[in-house]
N, C-alpha and C positions, 0 to 999 in steps of 0.2 A: 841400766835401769830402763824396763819397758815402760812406754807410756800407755795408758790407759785410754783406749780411745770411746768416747761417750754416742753409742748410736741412739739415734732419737729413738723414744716410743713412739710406736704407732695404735692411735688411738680412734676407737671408730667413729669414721665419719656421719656425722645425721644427715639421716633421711631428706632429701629436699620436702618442702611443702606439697603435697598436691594442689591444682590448682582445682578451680569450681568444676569442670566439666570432668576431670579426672574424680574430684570426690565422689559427684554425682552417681557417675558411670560404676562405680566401685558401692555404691547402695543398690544399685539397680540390680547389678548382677548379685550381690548376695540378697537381697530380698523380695525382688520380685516372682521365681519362681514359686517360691514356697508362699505367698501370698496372692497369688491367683489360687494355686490348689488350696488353700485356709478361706478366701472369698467364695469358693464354689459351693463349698458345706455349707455357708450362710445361705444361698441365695438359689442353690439346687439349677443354675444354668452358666452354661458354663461361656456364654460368648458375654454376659452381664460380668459375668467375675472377669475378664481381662478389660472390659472396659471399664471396671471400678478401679482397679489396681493403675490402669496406666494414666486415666483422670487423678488417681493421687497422685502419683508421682509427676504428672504436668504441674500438678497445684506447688508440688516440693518444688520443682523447678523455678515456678514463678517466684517464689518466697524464701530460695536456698539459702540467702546471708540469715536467717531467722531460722531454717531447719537446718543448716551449718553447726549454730550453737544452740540447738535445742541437746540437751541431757541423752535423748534416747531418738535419734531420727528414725530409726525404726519403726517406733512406735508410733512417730506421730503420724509416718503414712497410711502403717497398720492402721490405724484410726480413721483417718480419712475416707479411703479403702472399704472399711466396714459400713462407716456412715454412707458413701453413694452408692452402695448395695443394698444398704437395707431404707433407700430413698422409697418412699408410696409414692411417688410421682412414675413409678416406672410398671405402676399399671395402667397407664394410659397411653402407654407403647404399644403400636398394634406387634411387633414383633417377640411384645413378652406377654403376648396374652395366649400363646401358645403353648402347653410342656413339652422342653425339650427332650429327647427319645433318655430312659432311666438307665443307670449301668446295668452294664449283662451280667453281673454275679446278683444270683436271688437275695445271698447275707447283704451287701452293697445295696440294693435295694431296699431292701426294708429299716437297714442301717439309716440313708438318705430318708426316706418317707417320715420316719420317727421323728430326725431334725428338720422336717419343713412343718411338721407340725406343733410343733414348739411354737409359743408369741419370737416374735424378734430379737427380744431382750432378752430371755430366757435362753434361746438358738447361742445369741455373742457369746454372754458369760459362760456358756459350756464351754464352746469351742477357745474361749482364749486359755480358761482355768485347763480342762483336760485335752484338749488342741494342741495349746500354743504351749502352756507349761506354765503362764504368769502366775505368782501366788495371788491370795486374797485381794491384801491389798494393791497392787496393781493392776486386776481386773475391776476390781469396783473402779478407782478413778480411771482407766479408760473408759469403762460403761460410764462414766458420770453418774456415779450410784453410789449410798454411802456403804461401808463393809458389811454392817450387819443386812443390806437389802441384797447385795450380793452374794450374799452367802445364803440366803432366804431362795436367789431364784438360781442358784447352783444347784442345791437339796431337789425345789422340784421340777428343776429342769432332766437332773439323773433320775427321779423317780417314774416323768415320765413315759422316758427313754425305757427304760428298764419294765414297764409294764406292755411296752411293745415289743421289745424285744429282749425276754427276756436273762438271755445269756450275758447280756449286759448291764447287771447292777453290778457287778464291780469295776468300779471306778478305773483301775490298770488294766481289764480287759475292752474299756470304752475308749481307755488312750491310745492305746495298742491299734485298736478299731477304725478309730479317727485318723491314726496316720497312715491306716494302708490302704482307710477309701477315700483319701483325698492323694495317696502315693498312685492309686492306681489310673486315674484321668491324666493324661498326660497331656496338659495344658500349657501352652506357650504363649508367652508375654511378647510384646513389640520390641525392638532395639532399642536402647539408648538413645539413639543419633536420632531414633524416628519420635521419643517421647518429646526430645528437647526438642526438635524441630517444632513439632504441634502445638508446644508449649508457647513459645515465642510467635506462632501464627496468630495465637489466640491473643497471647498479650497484645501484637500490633494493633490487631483488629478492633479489641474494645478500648487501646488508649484511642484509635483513630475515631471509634463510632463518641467516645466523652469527649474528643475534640471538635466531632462535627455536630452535636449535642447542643455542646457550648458556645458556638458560634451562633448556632440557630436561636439560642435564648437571649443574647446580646442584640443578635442582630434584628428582632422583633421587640423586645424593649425598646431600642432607638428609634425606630419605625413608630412606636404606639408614643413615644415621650415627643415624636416630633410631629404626629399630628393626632393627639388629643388637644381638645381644644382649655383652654386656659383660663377661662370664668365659665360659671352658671349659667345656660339659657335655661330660663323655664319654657317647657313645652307648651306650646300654642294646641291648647283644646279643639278638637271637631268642633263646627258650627251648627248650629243647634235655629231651628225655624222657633219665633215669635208670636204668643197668640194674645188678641186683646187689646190691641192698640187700632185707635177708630180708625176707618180708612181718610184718607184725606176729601175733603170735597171742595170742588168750583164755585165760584160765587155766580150764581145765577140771573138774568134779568132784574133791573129795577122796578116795581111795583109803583104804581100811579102817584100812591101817597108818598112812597120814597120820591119820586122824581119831582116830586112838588115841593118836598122840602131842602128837598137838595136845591129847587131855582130860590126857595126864599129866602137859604142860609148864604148863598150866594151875592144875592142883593144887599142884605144889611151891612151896614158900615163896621170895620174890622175892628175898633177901637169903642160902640157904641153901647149904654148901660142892656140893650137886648143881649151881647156878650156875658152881661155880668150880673144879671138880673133875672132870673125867672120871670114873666106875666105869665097871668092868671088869666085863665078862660073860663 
């Protein structure tokens, strides 16, 4: 009788964990290309769009246990991303107060021109809704807008589009559009190794500048708690000149009749009723 012999199954093994720098590096590489080209439609320059893209993903670095377990890390850099592209503080960059040279296809131009002239908000919600692809409602809560206001500035965002360029009021031919004039900039993002680095320079530097911040304020408190003085002086008024009061005067020679009654007050006896008595003359 043969024995049955029992080979184990082999069952698959799980995946190790990735660790923080491998997660990272694995967002980076699938989102940062196509999110510089999606930054550049917003903001029509293209060295602005790698620098919004790779300041989010420093921001993600900084905060990764928090964008680790966010639902959509994607999204939140996507966001981030859009936000410091469409910062008004980056008109007072002398290097963005210049336009940079427009692409060399005419449609590509006029495409671009159409979306810069769009408001801001209007510009995002296009490009996320027929851009990116998000539906309604996940374009409105990234815009932080509620649906019916985003579906309001989606309508004349295509409308406006569409009266510039007309070949594009249909919405599948603006998506279509969308991906092959931000496919055709061939815009390149920084490494990984180089984001993280940046990230961590930056984190040193501002824990280092709240530490020497905090010292400064501690150490001018004890300086001011140890020589403020500890009761009330009142201040001592400016001195102020005097008018009206008589001057003083000498007492001058004695006059004959003084001197004569000075010898006779002299003479009389110090105890006698002339002390104590008036006469009469």
């Amino acid at each position: 009788m043969a024995t049955q012999s029992s080979a184990p199954t082999d069952e698959a093994a799980p995946s190790p964990a990735l660790t923080p720098t491998q997660a990272f590096d694995a967002l980076y590489a699938f989102c940062a290309p196509a999110l510089v080209r999606q930054t550049f439609l917003l903001t029509g320059r293209r060295e602005l769009a790698r620098e919004a893209v790779e300041r989010a993903f420093q921001l993600a670095w900084q905060n990764w246990p928090q964008v680790a377990r966010d639902r959509d890390p994607a999204g939140w850099v996507r966001a981030v991303a859009h936000e410091c592209a469409l910062s008004p503080w980056h008109r007072f960059r002398l290097r963005h107060r210049h336009p940079e040279p427009p692409p060399a296809d005419a449609a590509d131009r006029a495409l671009l021109d159409a979306l810069l002239q769009l408001p801001p908000t209007y510009r995002r919600t296009l490009l996320l809704y027929d851009g990116v692809g998000l539906d309604l409602p996940e374009t409105a809560a990234e815009t932080e807008a509620s649906t019916p206001a985003a579906a309001g500035r989606l309508t004349r965002a295509r409308r406006l589009v569409a009266d510039r360029v007309p070949e594009l009021a249909d919405p599948a031919a603006l998506h279509r559009r969308l991906a092959e004039l931000a496919s055709t900039e061939r815009l390149q993002a920084a490494q990984p190794p180089t984001v993280r680095t940046y990230a961590e320079q930056r984190t040193r530097f501002w824990t280092r500048s709240a530490l020497a911040f905090t010292a400064t304020i501690v150490a001018a408190t004890t300086l001011t708690l140890r020589t403020a003085p500890t009761h009330y002086e009142a201040p001592i008024g400016p001195a102020q000149a005097i008018s009206g009061v008589p001057a003083e005067v000498g007492l001058g020679p004695l006059s004959a009749g003084e001197r004569a009654l000075r010898l006779k007050l002299q003479r009389l006896v110090d105890n006698g009723p002339e002390r104590l008595v008036p006469v009469a003359r």
